[in-house]
SENU-288130 format. One record per residue (C-alpha): x, y, z. Coordinates in nm, 2 decimals. Layout:
<site><c1>X</c1><c2>Y</c2><c3>Z</c3></site>
...
END
This chain:
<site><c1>0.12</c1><c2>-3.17</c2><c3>-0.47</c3></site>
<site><c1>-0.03</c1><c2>-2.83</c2><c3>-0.44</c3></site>
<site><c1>-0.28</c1><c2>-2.90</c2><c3>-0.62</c3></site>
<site><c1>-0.38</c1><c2>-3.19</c2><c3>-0.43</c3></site>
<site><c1>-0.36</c1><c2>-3.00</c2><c3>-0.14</c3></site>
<site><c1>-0.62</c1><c2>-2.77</c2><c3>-0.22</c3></site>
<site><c1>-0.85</c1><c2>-3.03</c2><c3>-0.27</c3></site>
<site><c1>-0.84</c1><c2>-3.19</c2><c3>0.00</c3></site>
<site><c1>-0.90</c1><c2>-2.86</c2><c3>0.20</c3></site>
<site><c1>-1.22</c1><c2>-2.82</c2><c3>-0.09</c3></site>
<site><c1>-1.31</c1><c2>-3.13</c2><c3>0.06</c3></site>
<site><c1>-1.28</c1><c2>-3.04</c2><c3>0.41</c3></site>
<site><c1>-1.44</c1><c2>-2.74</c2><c3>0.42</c3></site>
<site><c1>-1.74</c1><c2>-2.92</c2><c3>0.22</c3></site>
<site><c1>-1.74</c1><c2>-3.18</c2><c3>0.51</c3></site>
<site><c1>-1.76</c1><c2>-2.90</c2><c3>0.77</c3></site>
<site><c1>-2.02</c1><c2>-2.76</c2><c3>0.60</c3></site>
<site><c1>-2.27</c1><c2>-3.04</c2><c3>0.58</c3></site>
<site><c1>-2.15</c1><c2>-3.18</c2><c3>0.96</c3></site>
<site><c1>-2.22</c1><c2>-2.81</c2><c3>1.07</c3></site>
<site><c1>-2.63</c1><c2>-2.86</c2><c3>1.17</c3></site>
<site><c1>-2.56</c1><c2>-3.12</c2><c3>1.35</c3></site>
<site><c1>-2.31</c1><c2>-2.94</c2><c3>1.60</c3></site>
<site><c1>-2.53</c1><c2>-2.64</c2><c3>1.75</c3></site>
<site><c1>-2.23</c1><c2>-2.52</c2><c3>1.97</c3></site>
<site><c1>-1.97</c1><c2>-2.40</c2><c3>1.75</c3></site>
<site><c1>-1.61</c1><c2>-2.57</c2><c3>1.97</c3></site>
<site><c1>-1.79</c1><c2>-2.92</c2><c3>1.93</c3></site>
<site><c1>-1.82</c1><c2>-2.85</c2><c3>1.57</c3></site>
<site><c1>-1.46</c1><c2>-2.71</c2><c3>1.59</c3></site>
<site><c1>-1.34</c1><c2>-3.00</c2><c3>1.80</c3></site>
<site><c1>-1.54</c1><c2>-3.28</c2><c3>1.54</c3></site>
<site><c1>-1.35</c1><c2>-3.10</c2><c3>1.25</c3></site>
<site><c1>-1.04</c1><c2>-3.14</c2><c3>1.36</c3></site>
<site><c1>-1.10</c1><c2>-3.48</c2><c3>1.46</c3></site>
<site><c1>-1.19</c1><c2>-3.59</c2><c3>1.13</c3></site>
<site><c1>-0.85</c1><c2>-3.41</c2><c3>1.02</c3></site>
<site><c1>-0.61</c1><c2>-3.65</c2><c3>1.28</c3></site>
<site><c1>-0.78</c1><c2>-3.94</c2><c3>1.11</c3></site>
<site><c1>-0.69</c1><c2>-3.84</c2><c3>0.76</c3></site>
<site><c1>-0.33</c1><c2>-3.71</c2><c3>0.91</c3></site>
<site><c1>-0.01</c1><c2>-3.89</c2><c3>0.86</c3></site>
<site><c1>-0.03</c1><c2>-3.96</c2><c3>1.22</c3></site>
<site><c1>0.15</c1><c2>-4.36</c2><c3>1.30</c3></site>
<site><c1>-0.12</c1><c2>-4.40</c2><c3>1.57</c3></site>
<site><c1>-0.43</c1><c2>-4.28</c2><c3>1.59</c3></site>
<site><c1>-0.65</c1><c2>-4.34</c2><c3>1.84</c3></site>
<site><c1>-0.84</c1><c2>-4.05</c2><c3>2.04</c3></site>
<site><c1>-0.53</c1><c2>-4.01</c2><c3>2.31</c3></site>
<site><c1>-0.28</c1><c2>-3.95</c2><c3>2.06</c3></site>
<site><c1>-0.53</c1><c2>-3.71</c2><c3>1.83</c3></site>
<site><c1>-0.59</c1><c2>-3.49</c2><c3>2.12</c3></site>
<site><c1>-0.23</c1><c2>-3.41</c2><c3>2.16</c3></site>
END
């Protein structure tokens, strides 16, 4: 599992990296970032409400 973990992080940081150029200020990038991470969460519901708590 730890394993897995750490890719998925490899994967994330990749991912931040390429989405990076297209967020000039660096809280939208911050804010996109951890977006993307509520989707891929165990989260039941996830709409935009229930990702920004």
């Amino acid at each position: 599992m730890q394993e897995l973990d750490l890719l998925i992080s490899a994967l994330m940081e990749n991912l931040a990296s390429r989405l990076g150029s297209l967020f000039p200020r660096s809280e939208t990038r911050d804010r996109a970032i951890r977006y993307i991470k509520g989707l891929f969460s165990q989260c039941e519901r996830k709409n935009g409400w229930h990702l920004a708590e």
